[in-house]
MARVO-854994 format. One line per 3 residues: number of its first residue (from 1); their letters; for each residue x, y, z of C-alpha. Coordinates in steps of 0.5 Angstrom, whole numbers. Layout:
NUM	A	X/Y/Z; ...
This chain:
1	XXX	231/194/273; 222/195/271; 218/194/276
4	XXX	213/188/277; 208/192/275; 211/196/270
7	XXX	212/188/266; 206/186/267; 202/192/263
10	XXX	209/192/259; 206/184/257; 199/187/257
13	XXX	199/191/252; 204/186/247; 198/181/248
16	XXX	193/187/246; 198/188/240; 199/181/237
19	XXX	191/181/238; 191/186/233; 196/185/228
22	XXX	193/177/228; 186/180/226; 190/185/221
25	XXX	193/179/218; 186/175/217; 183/181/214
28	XXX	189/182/210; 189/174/207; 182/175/206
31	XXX	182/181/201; 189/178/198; 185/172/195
34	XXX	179/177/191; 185/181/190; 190/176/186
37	XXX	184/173/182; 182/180/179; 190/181/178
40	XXX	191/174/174; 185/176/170; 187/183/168
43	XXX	193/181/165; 192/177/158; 187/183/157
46	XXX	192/188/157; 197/184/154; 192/182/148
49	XXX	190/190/148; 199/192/147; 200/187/142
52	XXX	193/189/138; 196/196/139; 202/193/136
55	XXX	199/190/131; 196/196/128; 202/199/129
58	XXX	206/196/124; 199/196/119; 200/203/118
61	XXX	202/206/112; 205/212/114; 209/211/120
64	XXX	210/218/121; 203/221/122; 200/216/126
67	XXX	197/218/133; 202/222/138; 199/216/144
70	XXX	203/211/139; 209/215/136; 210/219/141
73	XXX	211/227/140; 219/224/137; 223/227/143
76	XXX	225/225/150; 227/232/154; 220/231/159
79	XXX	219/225/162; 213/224/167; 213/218/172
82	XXX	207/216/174; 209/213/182; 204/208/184
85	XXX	203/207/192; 199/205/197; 194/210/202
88	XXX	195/206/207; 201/203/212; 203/197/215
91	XXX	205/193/209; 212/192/210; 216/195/204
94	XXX	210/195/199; 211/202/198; 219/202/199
97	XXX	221/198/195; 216/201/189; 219/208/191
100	XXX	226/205/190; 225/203/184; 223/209/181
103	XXX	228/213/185; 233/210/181; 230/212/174
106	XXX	229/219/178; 237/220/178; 237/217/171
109	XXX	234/222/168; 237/227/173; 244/226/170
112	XXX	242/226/163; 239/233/164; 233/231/163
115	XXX	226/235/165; 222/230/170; 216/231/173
118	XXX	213/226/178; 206/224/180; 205/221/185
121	XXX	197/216/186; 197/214/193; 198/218/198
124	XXX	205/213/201; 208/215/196; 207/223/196
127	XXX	210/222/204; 216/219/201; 218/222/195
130	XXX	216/230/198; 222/230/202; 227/229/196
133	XXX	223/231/190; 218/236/192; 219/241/187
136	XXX	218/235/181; 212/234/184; 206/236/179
139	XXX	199/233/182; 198/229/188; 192/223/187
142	XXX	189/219/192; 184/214/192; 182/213/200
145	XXX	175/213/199; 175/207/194; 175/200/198
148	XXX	177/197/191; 181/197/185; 177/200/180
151	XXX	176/203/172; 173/209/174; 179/211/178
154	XXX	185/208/173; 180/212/167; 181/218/171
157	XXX	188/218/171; 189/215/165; 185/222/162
160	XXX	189/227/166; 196/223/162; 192/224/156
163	XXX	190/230/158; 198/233/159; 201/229/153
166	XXX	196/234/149; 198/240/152; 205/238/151
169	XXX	206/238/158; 212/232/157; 214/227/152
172	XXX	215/221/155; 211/217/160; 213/211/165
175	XXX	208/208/171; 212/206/178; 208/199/181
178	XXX	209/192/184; 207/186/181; 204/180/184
181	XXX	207/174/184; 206/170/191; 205/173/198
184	XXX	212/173/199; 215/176/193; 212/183/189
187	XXX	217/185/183; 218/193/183; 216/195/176
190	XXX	218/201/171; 213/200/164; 213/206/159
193	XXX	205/206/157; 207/213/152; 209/212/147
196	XXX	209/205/147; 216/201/147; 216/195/141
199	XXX	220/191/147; 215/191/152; 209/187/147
202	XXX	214/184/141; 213/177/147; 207/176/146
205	XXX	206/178/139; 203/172/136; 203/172/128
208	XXX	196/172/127; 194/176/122; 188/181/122
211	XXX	184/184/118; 180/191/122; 175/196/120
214	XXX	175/201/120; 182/204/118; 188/203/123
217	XXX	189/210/124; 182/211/126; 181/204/131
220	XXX	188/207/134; 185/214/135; 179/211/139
223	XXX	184/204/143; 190/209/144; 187/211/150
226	XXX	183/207/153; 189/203/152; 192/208/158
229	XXX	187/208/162; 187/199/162; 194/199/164
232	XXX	193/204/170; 188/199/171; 192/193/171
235	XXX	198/197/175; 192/198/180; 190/191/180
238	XXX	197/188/182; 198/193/187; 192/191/190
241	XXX	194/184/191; 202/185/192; 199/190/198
244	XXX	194/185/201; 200/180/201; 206/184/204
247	XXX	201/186/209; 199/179/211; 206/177/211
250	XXX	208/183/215; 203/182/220; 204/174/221
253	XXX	212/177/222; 209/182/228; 204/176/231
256	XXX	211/171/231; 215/177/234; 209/179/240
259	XXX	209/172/242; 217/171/243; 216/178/246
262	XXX	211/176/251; 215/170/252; 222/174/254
265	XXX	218/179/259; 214/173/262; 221/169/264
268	XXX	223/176/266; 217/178/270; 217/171/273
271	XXX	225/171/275; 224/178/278; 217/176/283
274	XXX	222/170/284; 227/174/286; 223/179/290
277	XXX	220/173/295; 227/171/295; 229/177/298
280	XXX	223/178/303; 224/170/305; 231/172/307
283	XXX	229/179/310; 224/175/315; 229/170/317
286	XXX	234/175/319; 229/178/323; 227/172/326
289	XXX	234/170/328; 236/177/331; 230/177/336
């Protein structure tokens, strides 16, 4: 059984705990509301840029020499999985749950002979999947030093895919994140950004028509890639927000477990004082009575 003592710094050091994990929790529902409105924001601007894309897409006349970034390099042996994470803890399973998910596509590819090669954005991300996928591994990326989501940083990922695709290092391209939906719920999400799946953006194609200058050929050449970079910029954004909100919620679970964990050692530390007075009370009694 703990010592008195040993039960009061054990409650001591708790109450320090809780303090902290409350403060992280405010900081965390500060940044989740900037976070979340910048989320909310970049979605119809990526999702007009895919139905634009899409649009020129089905203008062009020949079909089969319209950009590789829209076509693709016609196969699918290599795929390049883009894992987008996290470089900070505490966040309950923000990153666990988007690792899952593209786990899950890995052995996918595996069992159909396919080449995979991973790169991981986020330095959680490389510490889970090293242990399994290390060789697959082909670039590791980190962003510590950003304090927020930012283009620049979606833009020099996106040039490192586009830079690959032209070495003809892989044939397809998926990007691994979270989406926000509220603080509670943040929904893993697999998205092929090359070449582009008619599926993803045929939702939200709208039966205008357009009529553009220049040619579409050329539009495309110049909107392709930046239309990479816009959707790693998207994927960051809802990262972002599903980070700050799991770490809130995380945290506001580690504040309510501290205090049932301060109450449980108190009754403990008050029932084990109460014993020991008890048992000095009787000890002195029987002192006094054999005299």
């Amino acid at each position: 059984m703990a010592s008195l003592d040993d039960l009061k710094k054990r409650i001591s050091s708790v109450k320090s705990t809780q303090k902290i994990t409350k403060a992280m929790k405010m900081v965390a529902a500060s940044k989740l509301r900037r976070a979340q409105e910048s989320a909310e924001k970049g979605r119809p601007y990526s999702d007009k840029m895919n139905n634009i894309i899409l649009n020129l897409s089905n203008s062009i006349s020949d079909q089969e020499n319209s950009p590789r970034l829209l076509s693709g390099s016609g196969d699918d042996k290599v795929h390049l999985c883009i894992v987008m994470t996290s470089d900070r803890g505490l966040c309950g399973g923000f990153n666990t749950n988007i690792i899952k998910k593209a786990k899950s596509f890995f052995q996918k590819i595996l069992d159909e002979g396919k080449t995979l090669k991973i790169m991981t954005v986020g330095s959680k991300g490389y510490d889970q999947l090293k242990r399994t996928y290390k060789d697959n591994i082909i670039e590791k990326i980190s962003f510590k030093e950003s304090k927020n989501a930012n283009y620049f940083d979606a833009d020099k990922v996106g040039k490192i895919i586009i830079e690959k695709f032209e070495k003809k290092e892989f044939d397809v391209c998926t990007i691994f994140y979270n989406q926000f939906k509220n603080v509670i719920t943040q929904i893993p999400q697999e998205q092929q950004i090359i070449p582009l799946k008619n599926s993803d953006v045929e939702k939200n194609l709208s039966e205008d028509n357009y009529e553009f200058e220049p040619e579409e050929d050329e539009i495309l050449s110049n909107l392709l890639p930046k239309n990479i970079s816009t959707q790693i910029f998207k994927a960051m954004l809802e990262n972002s927000a599903s980070e700050q909100g799991s770490r809130m919620s995380a945290m506001d679970n580690a504040t309510r477990n501290a205090g049932e964990m301060v109450d449980k050692l108190t009754i403990q530390y008050n029932r084990s004082r109460q014993a020991a007075i008890t048992k000095e009370l009787i000890e002195i009694i029987s002192g006094a009575e054999s005299l």
